[in-house]
C-alpha positions as CSV (number, residue, x, y, z in Angstrom):
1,X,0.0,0.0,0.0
2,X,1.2,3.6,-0.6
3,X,1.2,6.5,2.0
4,X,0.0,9.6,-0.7
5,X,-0.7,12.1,2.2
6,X,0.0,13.0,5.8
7,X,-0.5,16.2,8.2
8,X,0.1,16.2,11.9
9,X,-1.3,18.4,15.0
10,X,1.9,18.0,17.3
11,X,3.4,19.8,20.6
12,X,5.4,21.8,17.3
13,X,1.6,23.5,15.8
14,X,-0.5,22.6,13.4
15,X,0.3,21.1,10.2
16,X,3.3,19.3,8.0
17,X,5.2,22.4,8.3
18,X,5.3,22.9,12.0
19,X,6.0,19.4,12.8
20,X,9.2,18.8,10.3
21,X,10.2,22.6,11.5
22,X,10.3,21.7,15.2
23,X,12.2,18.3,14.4
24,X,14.9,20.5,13.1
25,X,15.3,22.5,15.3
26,X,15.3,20.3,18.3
27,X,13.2,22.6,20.5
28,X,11.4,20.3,23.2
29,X,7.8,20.9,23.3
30,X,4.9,18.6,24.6
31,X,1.3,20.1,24.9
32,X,-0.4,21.5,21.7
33,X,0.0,25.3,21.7
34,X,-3.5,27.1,22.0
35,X,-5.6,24.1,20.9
36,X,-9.3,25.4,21.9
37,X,-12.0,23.2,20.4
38,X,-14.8,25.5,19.6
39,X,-12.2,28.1,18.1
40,X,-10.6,24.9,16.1
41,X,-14.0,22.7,15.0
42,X,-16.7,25.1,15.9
43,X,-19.5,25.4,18.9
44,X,-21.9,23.4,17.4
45,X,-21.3,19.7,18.5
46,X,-18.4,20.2,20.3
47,X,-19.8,21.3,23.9
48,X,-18.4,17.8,25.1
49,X,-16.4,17.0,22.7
50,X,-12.6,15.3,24.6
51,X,-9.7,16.9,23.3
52,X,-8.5,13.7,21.9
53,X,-11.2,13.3,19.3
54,X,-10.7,17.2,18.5
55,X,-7.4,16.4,17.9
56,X,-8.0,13.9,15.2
57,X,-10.7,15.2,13.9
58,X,-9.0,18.9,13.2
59,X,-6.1,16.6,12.0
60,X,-8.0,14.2,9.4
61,X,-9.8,17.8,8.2
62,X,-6.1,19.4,7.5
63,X,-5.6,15.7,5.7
64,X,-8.4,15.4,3.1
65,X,-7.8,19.0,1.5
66,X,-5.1,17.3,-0.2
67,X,-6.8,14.1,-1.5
68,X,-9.8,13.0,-3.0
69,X,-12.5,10.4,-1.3
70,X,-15.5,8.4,-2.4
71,X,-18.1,6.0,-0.4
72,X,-15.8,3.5,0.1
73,X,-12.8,5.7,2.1
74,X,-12.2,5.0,5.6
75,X,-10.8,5.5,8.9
76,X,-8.4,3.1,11.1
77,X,-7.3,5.2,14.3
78,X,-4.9,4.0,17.0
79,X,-5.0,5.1,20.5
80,X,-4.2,4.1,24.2
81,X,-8.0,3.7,25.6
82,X,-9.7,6.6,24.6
83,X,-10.4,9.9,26.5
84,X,-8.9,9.6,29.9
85,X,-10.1,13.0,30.6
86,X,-13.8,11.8,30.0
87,X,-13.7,8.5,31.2
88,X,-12.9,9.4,34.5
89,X,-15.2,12.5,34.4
90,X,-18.1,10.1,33.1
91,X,-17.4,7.7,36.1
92,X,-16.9,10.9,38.6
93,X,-20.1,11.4,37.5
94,X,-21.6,8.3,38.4
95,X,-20.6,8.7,42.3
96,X,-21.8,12.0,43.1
97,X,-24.6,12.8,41.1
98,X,-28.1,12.5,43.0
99,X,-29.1,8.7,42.5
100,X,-30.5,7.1,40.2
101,X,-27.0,8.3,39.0
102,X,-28.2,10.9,36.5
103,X,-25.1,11.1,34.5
104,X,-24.3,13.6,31.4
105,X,-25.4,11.6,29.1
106,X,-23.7,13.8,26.6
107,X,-20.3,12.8,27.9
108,X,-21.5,9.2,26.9
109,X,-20.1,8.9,23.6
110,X,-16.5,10.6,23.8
111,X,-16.3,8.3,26.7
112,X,-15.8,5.2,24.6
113,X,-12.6,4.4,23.3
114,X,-13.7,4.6,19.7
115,X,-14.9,8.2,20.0
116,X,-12.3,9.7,17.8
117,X,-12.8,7.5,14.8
118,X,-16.3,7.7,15.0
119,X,-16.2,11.3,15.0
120,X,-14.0,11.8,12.0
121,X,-16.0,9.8,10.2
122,X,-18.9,11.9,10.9
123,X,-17.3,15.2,10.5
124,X,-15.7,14.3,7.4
125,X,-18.3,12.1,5.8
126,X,-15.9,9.1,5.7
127,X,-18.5,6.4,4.9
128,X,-15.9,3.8,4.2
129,X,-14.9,0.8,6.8
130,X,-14.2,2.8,10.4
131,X,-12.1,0.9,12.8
132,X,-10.4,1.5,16.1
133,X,-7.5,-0.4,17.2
134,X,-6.3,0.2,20.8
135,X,-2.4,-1.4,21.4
136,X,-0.5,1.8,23.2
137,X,2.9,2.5,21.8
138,X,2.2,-0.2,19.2
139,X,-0.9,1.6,17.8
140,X,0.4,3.3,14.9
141,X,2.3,-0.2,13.8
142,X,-1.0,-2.0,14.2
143,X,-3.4,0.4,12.7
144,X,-1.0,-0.2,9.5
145,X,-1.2,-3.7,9.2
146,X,-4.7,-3.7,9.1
147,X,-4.9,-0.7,7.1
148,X,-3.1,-3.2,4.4
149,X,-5.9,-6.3,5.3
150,X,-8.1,-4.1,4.6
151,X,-7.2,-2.2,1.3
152,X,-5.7,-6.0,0.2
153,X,-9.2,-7.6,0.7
154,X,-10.8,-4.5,-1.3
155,X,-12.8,-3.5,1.4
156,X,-11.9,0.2,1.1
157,X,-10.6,2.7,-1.7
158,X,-8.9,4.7,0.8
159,X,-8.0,5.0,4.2
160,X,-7.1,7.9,6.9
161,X,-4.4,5.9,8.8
162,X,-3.2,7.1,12.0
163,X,-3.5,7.5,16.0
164,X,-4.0,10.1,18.6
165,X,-3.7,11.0,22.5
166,X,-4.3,13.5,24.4
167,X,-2.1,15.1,27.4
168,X,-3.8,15.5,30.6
169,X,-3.4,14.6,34.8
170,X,-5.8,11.9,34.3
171,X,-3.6,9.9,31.8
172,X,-0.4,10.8,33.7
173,X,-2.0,9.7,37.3
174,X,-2.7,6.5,35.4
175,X,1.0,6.5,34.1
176,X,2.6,6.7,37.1
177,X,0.5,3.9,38.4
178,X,1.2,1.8,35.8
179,X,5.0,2.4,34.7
180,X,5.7,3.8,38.2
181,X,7.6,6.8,36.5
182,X,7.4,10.1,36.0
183,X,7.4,10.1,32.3
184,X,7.2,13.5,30.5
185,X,4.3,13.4,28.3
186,X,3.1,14.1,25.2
187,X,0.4,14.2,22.9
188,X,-1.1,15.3,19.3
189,X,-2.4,13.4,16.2
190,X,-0.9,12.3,13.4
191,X,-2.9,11.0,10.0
192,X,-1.5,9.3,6.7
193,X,-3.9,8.7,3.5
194,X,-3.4,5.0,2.1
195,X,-4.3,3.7,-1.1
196,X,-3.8,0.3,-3.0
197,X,0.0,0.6,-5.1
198,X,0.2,1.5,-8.5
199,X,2.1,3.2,-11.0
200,X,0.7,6.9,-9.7
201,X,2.3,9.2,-7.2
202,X,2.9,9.2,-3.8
203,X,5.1,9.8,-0.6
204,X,6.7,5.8,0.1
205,X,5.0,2.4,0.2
206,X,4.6,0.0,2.8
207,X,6.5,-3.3,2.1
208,X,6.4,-4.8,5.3
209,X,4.7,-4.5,9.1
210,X,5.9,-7.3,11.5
211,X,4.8,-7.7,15.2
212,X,5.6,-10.2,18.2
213,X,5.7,-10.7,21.3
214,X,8.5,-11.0,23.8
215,X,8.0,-14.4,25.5
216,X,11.8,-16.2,25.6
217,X,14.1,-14.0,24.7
218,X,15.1,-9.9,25.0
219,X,13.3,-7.2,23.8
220,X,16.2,-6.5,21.9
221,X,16.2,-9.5,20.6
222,X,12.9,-10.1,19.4
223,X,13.2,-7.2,18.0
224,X,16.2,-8.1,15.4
225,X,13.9,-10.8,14.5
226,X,11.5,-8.3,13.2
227,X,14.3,-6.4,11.3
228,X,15.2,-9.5,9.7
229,X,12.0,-11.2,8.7
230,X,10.8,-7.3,6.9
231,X,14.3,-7.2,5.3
232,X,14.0,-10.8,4.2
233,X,10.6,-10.8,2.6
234,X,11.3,-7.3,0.8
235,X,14.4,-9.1,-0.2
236,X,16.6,-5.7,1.0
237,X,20.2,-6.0,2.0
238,X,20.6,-3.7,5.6
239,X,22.7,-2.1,4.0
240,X,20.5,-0.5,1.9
241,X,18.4,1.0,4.5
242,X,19.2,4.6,4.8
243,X,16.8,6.2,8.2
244,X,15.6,4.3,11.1
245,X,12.5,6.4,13.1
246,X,12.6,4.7,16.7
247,X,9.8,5.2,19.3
248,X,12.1,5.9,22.7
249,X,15.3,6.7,23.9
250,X,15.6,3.4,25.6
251,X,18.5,0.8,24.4
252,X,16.3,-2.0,22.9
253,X,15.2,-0.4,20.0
254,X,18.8,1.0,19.8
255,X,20.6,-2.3,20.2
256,X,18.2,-4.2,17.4
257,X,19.3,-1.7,14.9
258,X,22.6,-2.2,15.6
259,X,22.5,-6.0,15.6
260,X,20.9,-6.0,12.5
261,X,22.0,-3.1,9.9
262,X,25.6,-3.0,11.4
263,X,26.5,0.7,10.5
264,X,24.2,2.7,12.0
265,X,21.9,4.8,9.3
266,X,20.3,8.3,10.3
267,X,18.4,7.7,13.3
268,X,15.5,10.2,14.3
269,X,13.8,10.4,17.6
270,X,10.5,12.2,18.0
271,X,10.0,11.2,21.2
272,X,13.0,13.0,22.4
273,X,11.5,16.4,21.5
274,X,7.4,15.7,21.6
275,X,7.7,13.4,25.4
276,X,5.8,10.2,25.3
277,X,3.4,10.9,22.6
278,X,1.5,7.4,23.8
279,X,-0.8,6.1,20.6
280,X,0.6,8.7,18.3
281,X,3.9,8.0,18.4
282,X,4.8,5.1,15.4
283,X,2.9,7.5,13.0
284,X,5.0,10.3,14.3
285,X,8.3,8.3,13.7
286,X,6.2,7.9,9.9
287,X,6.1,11.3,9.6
288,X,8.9,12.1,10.7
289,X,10.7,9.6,8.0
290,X,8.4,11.2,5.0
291,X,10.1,14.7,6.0
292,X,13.5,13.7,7.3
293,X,14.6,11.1,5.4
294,X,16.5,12.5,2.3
295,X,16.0,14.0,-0.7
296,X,15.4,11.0,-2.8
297,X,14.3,7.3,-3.0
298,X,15.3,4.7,-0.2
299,X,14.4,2.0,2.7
300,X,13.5,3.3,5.6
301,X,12.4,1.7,9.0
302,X,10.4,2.4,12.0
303,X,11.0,0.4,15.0
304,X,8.7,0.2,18.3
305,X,8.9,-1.7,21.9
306,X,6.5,-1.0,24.3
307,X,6.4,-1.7,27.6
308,X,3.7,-4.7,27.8
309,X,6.1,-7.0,25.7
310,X,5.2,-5.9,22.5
311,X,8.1,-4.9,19.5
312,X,7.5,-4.3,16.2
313,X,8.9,-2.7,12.9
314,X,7.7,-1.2,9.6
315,X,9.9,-1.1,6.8
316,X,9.1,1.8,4.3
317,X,10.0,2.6,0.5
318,X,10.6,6.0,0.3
319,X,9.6,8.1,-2.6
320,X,10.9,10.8,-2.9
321,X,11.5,14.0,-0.8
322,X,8.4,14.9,0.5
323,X,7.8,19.1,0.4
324,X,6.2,19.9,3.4
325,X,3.0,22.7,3.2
């Protein structure tokens, strides 16, 4: 399949521009500036709207003014679990209100963890297949290999591809709980347009996703394996592979790269400038390849490893230098 498209709302602004701007010139930023819903989508359905789904929906809008849809275009959107914000408001709700427990009932449907799809869809009259896939760090990875099932088995012309999350006290109370750190976090949305490979235009094709879990061996490890099984079926040397996006500053992603493509090719680092971008951050690293990665033609890989034992890798066929607007 062939990424023809991307934008980005990231902790750098609004747009392709912004994002590939604040890559180079490594200023640390981690909160979307001035992102107010109504101002961005409107007061009219938006009174409850979570930020997250604002997010991707003002993202997916930028998106489609530089592609054409049809009935049959779609939406596959990665995230963590949803709306912390409103999930924890929508449960606040539920203890203190007067009994029978007269929640919002507004808040009701940003609460569910395919809120943001959903509402792209609707904003954007995206009629095609709409799916929600919910794997963390690995979200962006996932959310490409079904992308690929799906534009394989003909089920969709097109597809918005990509993965949001939203900064907030609620998701980092429930970070520190569950990582026991004091990450710094992130957040924004991130959207590329798929279609079917041909002999038109585009930004890079998709050769290969691979995914597994760590059950015997080290992350690092598994990870290689991953690395070697893309290269392998794409029948590219490592040697040929010219930018590797990875999705932390930690050593495993590091180490696998090593291992497997010996000399070490550009290496870019989103994380390092946006925080822990959650969801969103594999189709950051993407994104971040499109605009980085040279001025012509070449491999490219994206590696993740996320804390629950996942790793995973897509390997990329770049285009050509992607002009960012």
């Amino acid at each position: 399949m062939r990424i023809t498209a991307w934008s980005a709302i990231s902790p750098f602004g609004y747009g392709r521009a912004a994002f590939l701007e604040g890559l180079r010139a490594g200023r640390p930023s981690y909160q979307v500036p001035g992102f107010d819903i109504a101002e961005q989508l409107g007061a009219k359905g938006t009174g409850s709207m979570d930020r997250s789904s604002a997010l991707a929906v003002a993202a997916v809008g930028a998106l489609l003014k530089d592609v054409a849809t049809d009935a049959s275009t779609g939406v596959v959107l990665g995230t963590t679990s949803g709306s912390t914000a409103t999930q924890f408001a929508f449960t606040r709700e539920s203890l203190v209100r007067r009994k029978p427990y007269f929640v919002n009932p507004a808040l009701m449907p940003f609460a569910l963890m395919n809120s943001a799809a959903a509402q792209c869809a609707i904003w954007h009259g995206l009629t095609g297949p709409n799916t929600t896939v919910a794997n963390g760090r690995m979200s962006g990875l996932v959310a490409l290999r079904y992308a690929g099932r799906l534009l394989a088995g003909g089920r969709a012309s097109g597809l918005v591809c990509g993965a949001v999350e939203e900064h907030g006290e609620e998701r980092a109370l429930l970070e520190r709980h569950l990582s026991g750190a004091e990450n710094q976090l992130g957040e924004g949305c991130a959207v590329l347009f798929l279609e079917p490979a041909g002999p038109g235009g585009g930004l890079a094709d998709v050769v290969a996703v691979d995914t597994r879990l760590v059950v015997d061996e080290s992350p690092h490890r598994t990870l290689a394996g991953c690395l070697r099984q893309v290269l392998r079926d794409a029948e590219v040397t490592p040697g040929a592979v010219s930018a590797v996006a990875v999705s932390s500053s930690g050593d495993v992603e590091r180490a696998a790269v090593e291992e497997v493509l010996g000399g070490m090719p550009t290496m870019v680092d989103p994380a390092l400038l946006t925080g822990d971008t959650g969801a969103a951050t594999g189709v950051f690293q993407m994104a971040a390849l499109l605009g980085l990665a040279g001025d012509g033609a070449g491999w490219a890989v994206a590696t993740c490893a996320d804390r629950d034992g996942m790793v995973g890798c897509a390997l990329l066929r770049l285009l050509g230098k992607d002009v960012a607007g």
